[in-house]
C-alpha positions as CSV (number, residue, x, y, z in Angstrom):
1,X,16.5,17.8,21.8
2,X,13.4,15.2,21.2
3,X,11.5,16.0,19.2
4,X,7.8,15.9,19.8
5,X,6.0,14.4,15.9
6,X,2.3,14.3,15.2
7,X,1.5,11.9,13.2
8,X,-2.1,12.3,11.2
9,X,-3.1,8.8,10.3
10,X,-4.6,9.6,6.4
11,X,-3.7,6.1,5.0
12,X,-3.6,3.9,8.6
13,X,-2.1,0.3,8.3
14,X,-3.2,-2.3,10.3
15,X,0.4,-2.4,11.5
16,X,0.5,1.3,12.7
17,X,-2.7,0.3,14.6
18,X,-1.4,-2.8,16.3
19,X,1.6,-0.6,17.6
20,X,-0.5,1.7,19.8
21,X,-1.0,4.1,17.7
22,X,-4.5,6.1,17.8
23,X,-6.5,8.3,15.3
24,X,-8.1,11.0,16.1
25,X,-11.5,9.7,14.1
26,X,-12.1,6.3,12.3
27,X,-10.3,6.3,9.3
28,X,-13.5,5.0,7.4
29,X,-15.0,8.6,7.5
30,X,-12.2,9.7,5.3
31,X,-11.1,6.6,3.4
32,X,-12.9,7.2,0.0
33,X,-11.5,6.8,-3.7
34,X,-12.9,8.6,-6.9
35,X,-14.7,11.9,-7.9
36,X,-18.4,10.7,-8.1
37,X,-17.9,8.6,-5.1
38,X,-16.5,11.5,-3.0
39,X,-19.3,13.9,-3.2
40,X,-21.7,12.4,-0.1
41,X,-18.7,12.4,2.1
42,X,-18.1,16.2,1.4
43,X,-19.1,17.9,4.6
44,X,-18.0,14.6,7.1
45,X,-14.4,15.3,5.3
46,X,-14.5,19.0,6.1
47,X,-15.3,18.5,9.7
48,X,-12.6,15.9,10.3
49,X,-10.1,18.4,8.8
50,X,-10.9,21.2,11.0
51,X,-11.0,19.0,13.9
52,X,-7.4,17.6,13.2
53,X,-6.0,21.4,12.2
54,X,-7.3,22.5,16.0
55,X,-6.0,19.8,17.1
56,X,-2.5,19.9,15.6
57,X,-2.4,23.7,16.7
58,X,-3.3,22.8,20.5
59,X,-0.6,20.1,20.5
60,X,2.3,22.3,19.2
61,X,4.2,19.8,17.4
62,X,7.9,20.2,16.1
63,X,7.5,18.2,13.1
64,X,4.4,17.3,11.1
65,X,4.2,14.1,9.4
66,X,1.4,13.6,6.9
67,X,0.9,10.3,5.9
68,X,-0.9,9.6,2.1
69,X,-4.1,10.8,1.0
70,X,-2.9,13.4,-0.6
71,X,-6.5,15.6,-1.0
72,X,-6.6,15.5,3.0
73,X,-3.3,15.8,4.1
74,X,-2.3,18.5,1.3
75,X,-5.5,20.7,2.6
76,X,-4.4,20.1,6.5
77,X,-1.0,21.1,5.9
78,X,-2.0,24.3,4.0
79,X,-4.2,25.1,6.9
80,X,-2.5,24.5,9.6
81,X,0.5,26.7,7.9
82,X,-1.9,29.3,7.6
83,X,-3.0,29.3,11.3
84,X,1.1,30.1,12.1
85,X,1.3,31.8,9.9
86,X,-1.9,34.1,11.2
87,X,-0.6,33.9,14.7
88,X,2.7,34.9,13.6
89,X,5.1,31.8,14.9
90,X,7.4,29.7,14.1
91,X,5.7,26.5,11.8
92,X,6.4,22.8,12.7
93,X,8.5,21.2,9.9
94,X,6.1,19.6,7.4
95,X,7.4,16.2,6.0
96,X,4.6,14.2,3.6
97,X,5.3,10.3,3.2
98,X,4.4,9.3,0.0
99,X,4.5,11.1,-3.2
100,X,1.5,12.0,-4.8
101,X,1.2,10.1,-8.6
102,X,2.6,12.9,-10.5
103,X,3.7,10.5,-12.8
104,X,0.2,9.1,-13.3
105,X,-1.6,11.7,-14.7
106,X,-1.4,14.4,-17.4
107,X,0.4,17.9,-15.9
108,X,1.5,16.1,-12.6
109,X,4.5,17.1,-12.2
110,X,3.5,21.0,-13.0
111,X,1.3,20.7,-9.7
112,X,4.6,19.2,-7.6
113,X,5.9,22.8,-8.0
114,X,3.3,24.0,-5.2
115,X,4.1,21.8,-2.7
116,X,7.1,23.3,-1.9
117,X,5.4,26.1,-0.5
118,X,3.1,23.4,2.6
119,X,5.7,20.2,2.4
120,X,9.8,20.8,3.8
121,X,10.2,17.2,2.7
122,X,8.8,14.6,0.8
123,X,9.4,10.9,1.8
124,X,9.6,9.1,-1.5
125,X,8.7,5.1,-1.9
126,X,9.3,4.4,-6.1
127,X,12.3,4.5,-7.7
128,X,13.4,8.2,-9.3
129,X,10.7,10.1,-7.5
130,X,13.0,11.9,-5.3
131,X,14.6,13.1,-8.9
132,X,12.1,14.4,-10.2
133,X,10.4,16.1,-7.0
134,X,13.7,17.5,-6.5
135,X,13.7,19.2,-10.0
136,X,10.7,20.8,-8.9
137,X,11.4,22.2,-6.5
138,X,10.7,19.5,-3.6
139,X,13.5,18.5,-1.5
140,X,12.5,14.5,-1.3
141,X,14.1,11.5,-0.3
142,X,13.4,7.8,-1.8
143,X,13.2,5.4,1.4
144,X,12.0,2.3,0.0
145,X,8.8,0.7,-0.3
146,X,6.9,0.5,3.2
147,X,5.5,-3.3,1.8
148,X,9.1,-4.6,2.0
149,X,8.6,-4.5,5.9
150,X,6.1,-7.6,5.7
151,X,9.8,-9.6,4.9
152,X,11.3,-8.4,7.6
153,X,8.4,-9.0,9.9
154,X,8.7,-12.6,8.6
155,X,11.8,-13.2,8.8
156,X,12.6,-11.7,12.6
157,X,9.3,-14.5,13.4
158,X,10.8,-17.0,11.5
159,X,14.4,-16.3,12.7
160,X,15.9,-16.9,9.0
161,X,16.1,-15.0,6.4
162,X,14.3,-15.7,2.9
163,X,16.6,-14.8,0.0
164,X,15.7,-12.5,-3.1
165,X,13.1,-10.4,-0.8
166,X,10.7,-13.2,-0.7
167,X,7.4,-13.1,1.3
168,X,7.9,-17.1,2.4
169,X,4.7,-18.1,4.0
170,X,3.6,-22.5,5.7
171,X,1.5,-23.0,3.0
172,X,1.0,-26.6,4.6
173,X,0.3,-25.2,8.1
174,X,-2.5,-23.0,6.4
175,X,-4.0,-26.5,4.9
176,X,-4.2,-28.0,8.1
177,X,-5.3,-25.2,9.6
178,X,-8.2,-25.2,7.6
179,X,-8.4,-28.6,6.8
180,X,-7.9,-28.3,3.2
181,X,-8.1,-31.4,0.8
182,X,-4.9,-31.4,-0.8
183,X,-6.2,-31.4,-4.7
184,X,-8.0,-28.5,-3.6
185,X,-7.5,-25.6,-6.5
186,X,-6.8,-23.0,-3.5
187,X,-7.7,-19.1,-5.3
188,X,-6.7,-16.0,-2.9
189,X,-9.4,-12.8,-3.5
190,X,-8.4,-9.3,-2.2
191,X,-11.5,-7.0,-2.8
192,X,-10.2,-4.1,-1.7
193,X,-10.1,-1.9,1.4
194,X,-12.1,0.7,0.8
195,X,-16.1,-0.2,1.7
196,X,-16.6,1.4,-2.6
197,X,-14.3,-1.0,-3.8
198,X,-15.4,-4.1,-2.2
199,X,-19.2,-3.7,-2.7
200,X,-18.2,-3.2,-6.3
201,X,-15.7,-5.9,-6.7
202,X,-17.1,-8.8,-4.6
203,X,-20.2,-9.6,-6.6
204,X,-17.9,-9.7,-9.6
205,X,-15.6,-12.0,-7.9
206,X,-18.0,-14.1,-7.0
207,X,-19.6,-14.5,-10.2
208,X,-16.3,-15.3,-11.6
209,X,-15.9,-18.1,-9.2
210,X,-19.9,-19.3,-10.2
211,X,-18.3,-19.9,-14.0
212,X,-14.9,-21.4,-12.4
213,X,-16.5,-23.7,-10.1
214,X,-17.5,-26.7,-13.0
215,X,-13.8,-26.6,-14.3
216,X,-12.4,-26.7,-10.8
217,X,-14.9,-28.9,-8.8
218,X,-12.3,-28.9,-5.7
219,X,-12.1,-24.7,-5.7
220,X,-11.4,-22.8,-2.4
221,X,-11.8,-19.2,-1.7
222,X,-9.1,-16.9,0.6
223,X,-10.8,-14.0,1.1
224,X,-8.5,-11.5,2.8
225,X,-10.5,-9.1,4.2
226,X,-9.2,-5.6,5.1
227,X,-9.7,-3.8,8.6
228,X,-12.2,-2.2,8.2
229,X,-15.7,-2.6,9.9
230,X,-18.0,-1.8,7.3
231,X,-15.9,-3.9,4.7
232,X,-15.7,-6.8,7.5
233,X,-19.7,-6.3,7.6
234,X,-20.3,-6.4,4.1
235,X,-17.9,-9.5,3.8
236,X,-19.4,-11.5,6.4
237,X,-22.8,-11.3,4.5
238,X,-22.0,-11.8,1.5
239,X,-19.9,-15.2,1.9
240,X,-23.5,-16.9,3.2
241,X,-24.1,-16.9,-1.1
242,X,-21.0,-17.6,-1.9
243,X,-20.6,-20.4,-4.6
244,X,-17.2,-22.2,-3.5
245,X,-16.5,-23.1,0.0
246,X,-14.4,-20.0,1.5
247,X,-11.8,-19.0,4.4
248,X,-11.8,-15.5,6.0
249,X,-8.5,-14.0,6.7
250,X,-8.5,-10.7,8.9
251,X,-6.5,-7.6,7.8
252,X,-3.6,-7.2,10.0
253,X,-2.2,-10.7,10.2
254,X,1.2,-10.9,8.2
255,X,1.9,-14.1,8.9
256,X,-1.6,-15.9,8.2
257,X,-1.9,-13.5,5.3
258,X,1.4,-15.1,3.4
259,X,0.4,-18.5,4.8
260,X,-2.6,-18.0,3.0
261,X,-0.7,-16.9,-0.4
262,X,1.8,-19.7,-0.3
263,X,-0.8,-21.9,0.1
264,X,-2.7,-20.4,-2.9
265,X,-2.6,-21.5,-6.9
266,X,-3.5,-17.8,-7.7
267,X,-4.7,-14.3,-6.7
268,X,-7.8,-12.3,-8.0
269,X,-7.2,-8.5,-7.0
270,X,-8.5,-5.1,-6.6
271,X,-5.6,-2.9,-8.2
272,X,-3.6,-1.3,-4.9
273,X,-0.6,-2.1,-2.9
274,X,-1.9,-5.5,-3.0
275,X,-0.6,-6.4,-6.1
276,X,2.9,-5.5,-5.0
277,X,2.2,-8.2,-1.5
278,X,1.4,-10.8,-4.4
279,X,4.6,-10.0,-6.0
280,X,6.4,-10.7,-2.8
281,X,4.8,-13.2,-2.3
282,X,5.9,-14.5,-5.8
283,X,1.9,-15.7,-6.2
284,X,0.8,-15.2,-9.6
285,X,-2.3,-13.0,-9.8
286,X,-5.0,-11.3,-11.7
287,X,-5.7,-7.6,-11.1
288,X,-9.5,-5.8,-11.6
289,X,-10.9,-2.6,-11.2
290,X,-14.0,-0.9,-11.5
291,X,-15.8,2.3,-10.4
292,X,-18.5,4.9,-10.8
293,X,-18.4,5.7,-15.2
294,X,-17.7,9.4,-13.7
295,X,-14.2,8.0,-12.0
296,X,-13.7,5.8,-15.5
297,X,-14.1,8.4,-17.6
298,X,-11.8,11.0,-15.5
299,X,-8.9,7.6,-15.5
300,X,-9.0,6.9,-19.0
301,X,-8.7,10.4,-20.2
302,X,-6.0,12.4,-17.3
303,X,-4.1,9.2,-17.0
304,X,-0.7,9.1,-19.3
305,X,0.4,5.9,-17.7
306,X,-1.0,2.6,-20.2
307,X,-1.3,0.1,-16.8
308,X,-3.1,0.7,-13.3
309,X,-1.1,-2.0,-11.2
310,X,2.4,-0.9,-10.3
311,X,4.2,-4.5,-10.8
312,X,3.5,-3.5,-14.4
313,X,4.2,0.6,-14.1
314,X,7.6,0.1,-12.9
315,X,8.5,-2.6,-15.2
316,X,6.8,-1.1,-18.6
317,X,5.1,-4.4,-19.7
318,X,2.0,-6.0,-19.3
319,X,3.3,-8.5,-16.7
320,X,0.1,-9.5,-14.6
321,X,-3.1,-9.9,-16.6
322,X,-5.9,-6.3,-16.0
323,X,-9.2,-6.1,-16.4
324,X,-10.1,-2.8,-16.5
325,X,-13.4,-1.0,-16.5
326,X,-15.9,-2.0,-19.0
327,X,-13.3,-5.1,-19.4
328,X,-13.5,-6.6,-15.8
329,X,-16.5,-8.7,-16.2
330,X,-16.8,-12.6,-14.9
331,X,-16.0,-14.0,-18.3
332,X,-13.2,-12.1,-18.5
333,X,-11.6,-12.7,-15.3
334,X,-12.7,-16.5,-15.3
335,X,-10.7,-16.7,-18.6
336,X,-7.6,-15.2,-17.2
337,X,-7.9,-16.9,-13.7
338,X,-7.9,-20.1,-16.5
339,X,-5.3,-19.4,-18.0
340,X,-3.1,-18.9,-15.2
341,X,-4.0,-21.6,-13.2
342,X,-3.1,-24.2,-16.0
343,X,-0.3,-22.0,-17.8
344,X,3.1,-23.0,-16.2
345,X,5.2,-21.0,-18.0
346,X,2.7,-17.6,-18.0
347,X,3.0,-18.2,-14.5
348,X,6.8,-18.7,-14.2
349,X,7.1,-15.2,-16.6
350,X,5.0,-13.4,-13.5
351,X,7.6,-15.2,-11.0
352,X,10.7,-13.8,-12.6
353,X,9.1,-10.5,-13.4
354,X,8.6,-10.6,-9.9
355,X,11.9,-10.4,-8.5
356,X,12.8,-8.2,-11.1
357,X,10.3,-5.7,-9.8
358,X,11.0,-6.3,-6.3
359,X,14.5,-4.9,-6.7
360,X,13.5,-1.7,-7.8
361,X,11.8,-1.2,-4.5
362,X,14.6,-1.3,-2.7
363,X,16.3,2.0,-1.3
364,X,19.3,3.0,-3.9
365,X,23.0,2.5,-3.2
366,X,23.0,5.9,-3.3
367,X,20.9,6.0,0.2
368,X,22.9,3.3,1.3
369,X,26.4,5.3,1.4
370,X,24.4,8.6,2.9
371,X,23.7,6.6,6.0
372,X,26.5,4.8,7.0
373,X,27.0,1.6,9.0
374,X,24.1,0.5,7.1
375,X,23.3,-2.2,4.6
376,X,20.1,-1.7,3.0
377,X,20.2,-4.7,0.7
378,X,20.3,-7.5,3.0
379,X,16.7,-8.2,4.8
380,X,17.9,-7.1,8.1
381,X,15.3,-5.8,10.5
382,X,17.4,-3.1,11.7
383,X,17.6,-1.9,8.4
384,X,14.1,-1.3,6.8
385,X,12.6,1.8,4.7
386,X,10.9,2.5,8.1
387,X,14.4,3.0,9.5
388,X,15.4,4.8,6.3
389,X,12.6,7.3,6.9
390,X,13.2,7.8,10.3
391,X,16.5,8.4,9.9
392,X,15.7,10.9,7.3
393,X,13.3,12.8,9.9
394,X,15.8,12.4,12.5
395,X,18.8,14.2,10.6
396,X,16.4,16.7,8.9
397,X,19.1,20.0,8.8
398,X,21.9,18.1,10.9
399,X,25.7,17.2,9.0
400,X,26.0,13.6,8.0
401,X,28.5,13.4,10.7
402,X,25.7,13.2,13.2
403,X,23.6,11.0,11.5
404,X,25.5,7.5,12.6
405,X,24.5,9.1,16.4
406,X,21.2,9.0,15.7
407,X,21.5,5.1,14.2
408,X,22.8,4.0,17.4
409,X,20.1,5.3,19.0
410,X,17.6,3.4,17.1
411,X,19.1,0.6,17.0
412,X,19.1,0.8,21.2
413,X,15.4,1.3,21.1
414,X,15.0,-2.3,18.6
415,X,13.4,-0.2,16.0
């Protein structure tokens, strides 16, 4: 039977966009981060999740898939089960991709034990997760990190494959692109994606780059700039001050993106999933953050994990340089940027570290011999964490003897 899915676009990438797919509303009108920072969006937020409930109800779905944001989609799910619940039918199966940080934060896994009763299955992308949910209570299934995808995307344009899970971008077509001096110190800036983060980050960036500029006459500025029209807005003004000569790169442009990084000395970062692009990407990097002292002080005193960026999470050191809160100032940063630039061997340590890290973000062998005629550890298109949580979707209840059926098929449609 096919199966009709609606999928609520809580955490949209660029790439869902650019395959057709529409939201309901902008994402912007739900995309904020922090406690302080949340309150003024209150009543928008409540709207936007009753109009999605109605309109999950009026489209009858078989299976639900929530994507991130786990305040939103949590509260959607538990409302839209009450509505069958109320009307006395059958509910959709509820699948959530992405776990929420229960390892992050003081009592998190205490609050997993809930979700059983909204979520059928979770789709897991760290390592262990799945365990752990499954302890719990939550049946879950670790599928691989969706950022791997960006390799495979490069490698099916390419036609070859980069070994090691590397993110291999034309650093020299990107200089000639741009027309680039080739001494040029080349420095990549992700601010963010969130319109918070970047209004708060940028000015900070860009006085870092006012105290590099002397030491580093021949200093370029990336900035990659996220999809996102109010942060696209803000961008655009802002670079008419900037201090160093710089080069816009839209959100949504994998290939230009890891041009851009190849062709880079080092990134300066908002914490996020960019950090784990960079590692890919095997470009060295610094990682900031900053927000409202409300959202500080809430971080420094639930969180029970000692780093933000996940490079360093998964791996248990201090790998890539942070500068955190009342630490991320333009001294700081310029210092590390420093360092970094002229530090071959701190920057070789990130580079090994790297793959290191990389690995763990691959789905398990014990994945691999649930779904058979696969290979999950060679960069094969046909084989990505988006196929491994499709599949999972696709076989929910059904004996693994129908699940190489359901392979073929995907592999007829090119997935």
């Amino acid at each position: 039977m096919l199966l009709s899915i609606i999928l609520m676009f809580i955490y949209v990438r660029a790439k869902m966009s650019s395959e057709g797919m529409q939201s309901l509303f902008p994402i912007e009108d739900i995309s904020v981060m922090g406690i302080w920072e949340l309150l003024p969006h209150l009543y928008r937020i409540r709207v936007r999740l009753k109009e999605t409930v109605e309109a999950a109800a009026l489209f009858e779905p078989h299976v639900v898939l929530t994507v991130d944001s786990k305040g939103f989609s949590f509260r959607f799910l538990k409302q839209l089960r009450a509505r069958y619940n109320q009307q006395k039918s059958h509910w959709p199966v509820h699948f959530h991709y992405v776990a929420p940080s229960f390892w992050a934060w003081k009592g998190g896994e205490a609050r997993l034990r809930g979700l059983a009763e909204i979520v059928d299955h979770l789709l897991c992308i760290l390592p262990n997760e799945d365990k752990i949910c499954k302890l719990n209570g939550v049946p879950a299934t670790f599928v691989g990190h969706p950022v791997l995808e960006d390799v495979l995307e490069l490698n099916l344009r390419n036609n070859h494959i980069v070994p090691d899970w590397r993110a291999e971008g034309n650093a020299e077509d990107f200089r000639n692109k741009h027309v680039i001096p080739s001494g040029a110190t080349i420095v990549s800036l992700l601010p963010g994606s969130r319109v918070q983060e970047v209004t708060r980050m940028l000015p900070i960036f860009a006085n870092t780059l006012e105290l590099l500029k002397e030491t580093f006459p021949q200093m370029m500025t990336v900035i990659h700039v996220a999809p996102n029209k109010h942060v696209e807005n803000f961008i655009a003004d802002a670079v008419h001050r900037w201090p160093v000569p710089s080069v816009l790169i839209p959100g949504g442009m994998t290939q230009l993106r890891y041009d851009a990084f190849s062709a880079s000395r080092v990134a300066l970062c908002t914490s996020g999933t960019v950090a784990v692009e960079l590692q890919l990407a095997r470009l060295p990097c610094v990682v900031a953050y900053r927000a409202n002292i409300l959202t500080e002080w809430y971080i420094k005193y639930k969180a029970k994990i000692r780093h933000i960026s996940l490079p360093n999470i998964l791996l248990d050191s201090a790998i890539i340089p942070e500068a955190l809160f009342r630490f991320c100032t333009p001294g700081n940063l310029a210092m590390l940027l420093m360092n970094l630039i002229h530090d071959n061997n701190f920057r070789e340590e990130q580079i090994m570290a790297a793959e290191k890290f990389v690995k763990l973000l691959l789905p398990s062998e014990r994945i691999q011999a649930n779904l058979p005629q696969q290979n999950l550890m060679r960069a094969n298109p046909k084989y990505s964490p988006s196929i491994v949580a499709a599949l999972t979707i696709l076989n929910y209840g059904k004996p693994l003897q129908h699940v190489s059926k359901d392979i073929q098929i995907l592999k007829d449609l090119q997935l």
